[in-house]
N, C-alpha and C positions, 0 to 999 in steps of 0.2 A: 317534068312539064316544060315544052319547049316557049320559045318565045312567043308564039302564035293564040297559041291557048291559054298564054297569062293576058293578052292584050286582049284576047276576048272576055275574059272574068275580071278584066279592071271598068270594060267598057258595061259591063251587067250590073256591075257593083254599084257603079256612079248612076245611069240609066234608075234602078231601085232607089240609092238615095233622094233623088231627085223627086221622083215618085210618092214618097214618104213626105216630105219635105212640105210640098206642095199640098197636101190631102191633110195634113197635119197643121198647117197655117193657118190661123184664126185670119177670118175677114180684114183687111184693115180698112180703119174709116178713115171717112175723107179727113185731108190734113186742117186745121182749123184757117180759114183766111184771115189776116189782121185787117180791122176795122180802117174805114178810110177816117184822115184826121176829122173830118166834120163830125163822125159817123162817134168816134172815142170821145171825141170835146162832149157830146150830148150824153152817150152815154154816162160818161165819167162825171157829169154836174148835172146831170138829169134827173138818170133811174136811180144809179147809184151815188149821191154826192159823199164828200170826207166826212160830213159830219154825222151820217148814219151808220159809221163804220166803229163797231164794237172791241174793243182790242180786251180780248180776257188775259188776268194773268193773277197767280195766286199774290194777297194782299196779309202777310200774316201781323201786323199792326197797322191800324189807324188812330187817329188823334181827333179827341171834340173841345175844340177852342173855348165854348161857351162853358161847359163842365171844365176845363181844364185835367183832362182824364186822358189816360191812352189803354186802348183794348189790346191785348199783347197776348199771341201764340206763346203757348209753353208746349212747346214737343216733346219733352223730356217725361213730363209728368201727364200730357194727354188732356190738354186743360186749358182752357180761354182765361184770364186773369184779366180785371178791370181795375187799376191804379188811380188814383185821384194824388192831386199834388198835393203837399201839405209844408209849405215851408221851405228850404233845401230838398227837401225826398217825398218819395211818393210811396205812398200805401196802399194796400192791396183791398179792396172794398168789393170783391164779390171774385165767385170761382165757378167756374163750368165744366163736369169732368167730362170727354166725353164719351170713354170706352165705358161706362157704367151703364149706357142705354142698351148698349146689345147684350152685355154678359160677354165677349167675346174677346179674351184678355192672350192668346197666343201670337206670337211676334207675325205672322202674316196677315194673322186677321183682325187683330186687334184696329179699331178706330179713332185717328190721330187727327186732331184738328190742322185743315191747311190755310183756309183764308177767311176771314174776317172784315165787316164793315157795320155802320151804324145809321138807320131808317129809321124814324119818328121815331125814337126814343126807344128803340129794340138794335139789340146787337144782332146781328147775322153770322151765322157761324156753319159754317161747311167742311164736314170729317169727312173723311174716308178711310177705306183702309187699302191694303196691298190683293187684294185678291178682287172681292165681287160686291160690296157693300160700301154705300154711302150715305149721309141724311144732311138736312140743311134745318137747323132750328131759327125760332127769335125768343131773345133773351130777352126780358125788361128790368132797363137801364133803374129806373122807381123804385128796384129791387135791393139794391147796392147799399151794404149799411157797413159790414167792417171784413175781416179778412176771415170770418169765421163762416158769411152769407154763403149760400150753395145757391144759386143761382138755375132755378126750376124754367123750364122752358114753357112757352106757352101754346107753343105751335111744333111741331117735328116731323118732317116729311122724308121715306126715306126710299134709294135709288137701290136697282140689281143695277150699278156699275160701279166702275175705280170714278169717280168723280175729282176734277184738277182745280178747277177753278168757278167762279161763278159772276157774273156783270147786274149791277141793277138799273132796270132799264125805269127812271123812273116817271121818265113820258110816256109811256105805255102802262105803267101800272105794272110788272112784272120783274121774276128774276129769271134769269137765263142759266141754267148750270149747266156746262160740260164736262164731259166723260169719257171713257171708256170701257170697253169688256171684250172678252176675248178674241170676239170675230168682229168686230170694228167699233164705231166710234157713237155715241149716244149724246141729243140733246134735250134737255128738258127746259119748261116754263112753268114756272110757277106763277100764279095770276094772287097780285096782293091789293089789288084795285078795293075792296072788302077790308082790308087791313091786315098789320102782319100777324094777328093772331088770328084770321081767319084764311088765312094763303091756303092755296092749294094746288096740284098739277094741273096746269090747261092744257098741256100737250107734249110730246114724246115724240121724238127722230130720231131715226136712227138708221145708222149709214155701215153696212156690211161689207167687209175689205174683200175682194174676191182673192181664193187662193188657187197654185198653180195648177191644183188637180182640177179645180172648179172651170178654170180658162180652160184647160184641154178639151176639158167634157164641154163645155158650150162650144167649142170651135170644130172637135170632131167627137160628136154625141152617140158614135153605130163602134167606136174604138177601133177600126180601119186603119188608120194612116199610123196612131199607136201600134199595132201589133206590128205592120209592116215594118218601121223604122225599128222594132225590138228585134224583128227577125233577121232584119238584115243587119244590125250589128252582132246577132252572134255571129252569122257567116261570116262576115267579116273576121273576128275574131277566131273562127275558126280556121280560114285559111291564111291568117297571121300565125298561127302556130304552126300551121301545114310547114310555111317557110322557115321560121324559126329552126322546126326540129330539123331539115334537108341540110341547113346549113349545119348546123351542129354536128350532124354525123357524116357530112364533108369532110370538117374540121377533124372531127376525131381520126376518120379515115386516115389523113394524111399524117397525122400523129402519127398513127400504129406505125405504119411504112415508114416513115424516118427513123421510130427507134430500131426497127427489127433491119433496116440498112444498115447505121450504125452497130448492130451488134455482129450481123457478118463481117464486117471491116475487120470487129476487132477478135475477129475468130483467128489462131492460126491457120496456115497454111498446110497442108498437110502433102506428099510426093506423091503423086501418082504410080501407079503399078502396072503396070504395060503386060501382055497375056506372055511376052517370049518369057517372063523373067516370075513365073510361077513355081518351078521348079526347083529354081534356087533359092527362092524365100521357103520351101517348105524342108530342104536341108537345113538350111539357118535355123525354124522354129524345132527342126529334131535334135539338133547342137545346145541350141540354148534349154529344151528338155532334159538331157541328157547331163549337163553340167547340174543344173539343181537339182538333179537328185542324188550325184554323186556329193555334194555340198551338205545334203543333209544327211547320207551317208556318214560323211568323216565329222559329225557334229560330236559322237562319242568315243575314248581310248578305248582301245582292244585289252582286257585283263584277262589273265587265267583265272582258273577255277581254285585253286590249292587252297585247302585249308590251311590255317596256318594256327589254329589252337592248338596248343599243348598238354597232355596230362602230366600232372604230376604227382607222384606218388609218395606220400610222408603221411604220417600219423596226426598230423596239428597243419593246419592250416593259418594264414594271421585272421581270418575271420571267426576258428573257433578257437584259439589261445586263450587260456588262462587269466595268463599277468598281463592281457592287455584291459583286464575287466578287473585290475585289481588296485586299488586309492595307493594314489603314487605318495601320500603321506606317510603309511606305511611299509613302505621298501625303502623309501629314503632313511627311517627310523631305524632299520634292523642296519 
């Protein structure tokens, strides 16, 4: 690939990204303009002043000066505990369990009291657990006699979200709880204007998190500017390799040729044979013919043929004698 033809497939590449880029870009809204000071002063002590401003956050004991009591989360044991003082120490005059309403005793789903407070003479108490359930009871206080009281709810209203905390709003009459669940964030009221044992849901919001698959599809809804920008990184990709592998087997190229350089170097040298001097080397290879085989020739002595066994003629041989088959104990006797 010359240099010509790479400046033109870098200039299609970028040209496509661009392309992609653009068709894939969600609208942007206008940027927000800050309010002129006049414009913040009104709003900020107007619409919105400080003192309508709600700050939640979970409360797992409160205290009633006039009872001399404090309402106290037990996380451990899943349970609202009401203490009255008595002297030095303070005992325990009523129990609220709260996983026993669902049935639902496994470590994710189980329901754990988080925060607690106290309305005309009823405890407020708001579980949740770790997955998708939550409920907000009242408890009456009237109820409270020794550490044995199981403390029966009068009212129990319950949420599809992880519920964090809850505000009572009690110029309005209502409780406000906050939450969450999977895909975004959940508000409820509870309207206790009737009383807390007759509370009930007035209303439900709820605020859905957008996700990034969600943003794509609203910003390119026909998947256009998606498939382009998919298409043009495999190419990409693929003439990323294109070059990768060219260089590679450059590299290796130039390998081979230096080792197979180095190994002629380390070749000997061997004499050249010039056509006048054929003649003479083929005397020479009928000399050195000629010598190995007279070589292998004299590898053995010349013997004659002569026998050289003898007969001998006698009556007895020592192989069939007598006295040599006969116990030397008795010839040394005689």
């Amino acid at each position: 690939m010359n240099k010509i033809t790479k400046h033109f497939v870098a200039i299609f590449v970028g040209l496509v990204l661009m392309a992609g880029s653009v068709v894939a870009k969600p609208n942007a809204a206008p940027a927000p303009q800050a309010p002129a000071p006049e414009e913040a002063t009104e709003a900020h002590h107007g619409m919105c002043p400080m003192s309508a401003v709600m700050e939640f956050s979970a409360n797992p004991v409160c205290y009633l000066p006039g009872m001399g009591a404090f309402v106290v989360v037990d996380s451990i044991d899943c349970a609202v505990d009401v203490l009255v003082r008595e002297g030095d120490t303070y005992t325990r005059v009523g129990r609220f369990t709260t996983d026993v309403y669902t049935g639902r005793h496994d470590l994710k789903n189980i329901v754990r009291p988080v925060s607690v407070n106290v309305f005309n003479g009823y405890v407020i108490v708001l579980a949740t657990s770790q997955k998708d359930s939550s409920f907000i009871a009242a408890l009456p206080l009237a109820n409270c006699k020794d550490e044995n009281t199981v403390l029966e709810p009068v009212q129990l209203i319950g949420f599809n979200n992880t519920a964090y905390a809850f505000k009572l709003d009690c110029i309005n009459g209502e409780i406000v709880v906050v939450g969450k669940n999977p895909v975004g964030y959940d508000l409820n009221t509870v309207d206790i204007k009737d009383g807390v044992e007759n509370m009930a849901i007035a209303a439900k919001f709820h605020y859905h998190v957008p996700k990034q698959a969600e943003r794509i599809q609203e910003s390119d809804p026909h998947g256009g500017g998606l498939a382009l920008v998919a298409i043009c990184v495999v190419f990409i990709a693929l003439i990323c390799i294109c070059f990768i592998m060219l260089g590679y087997g450059a590299i290796i190229q130039k390998v081979t040729e230096k080792n197979e350089n180095k190994d002629k170097k380390s070749e000997p040298k061997v004499a050249s044979v010039s056509a006048g001097s054929k003649a003479v080397d083929g005397e020479v290879y009928a000399a050195i013919a000629a010598a190995i085989y007279a070589y292998e020739q004299d590898l053995h002595d010349e013997e004659d043929t002569v026998i050289t066994i003898q007969k001998v003629e006698r009556a007895w041989t020592p192989w069939n004698a007598k006295f040599y088959n006969m116990n030397q104990y008795f010839s040394n006797k005689k």
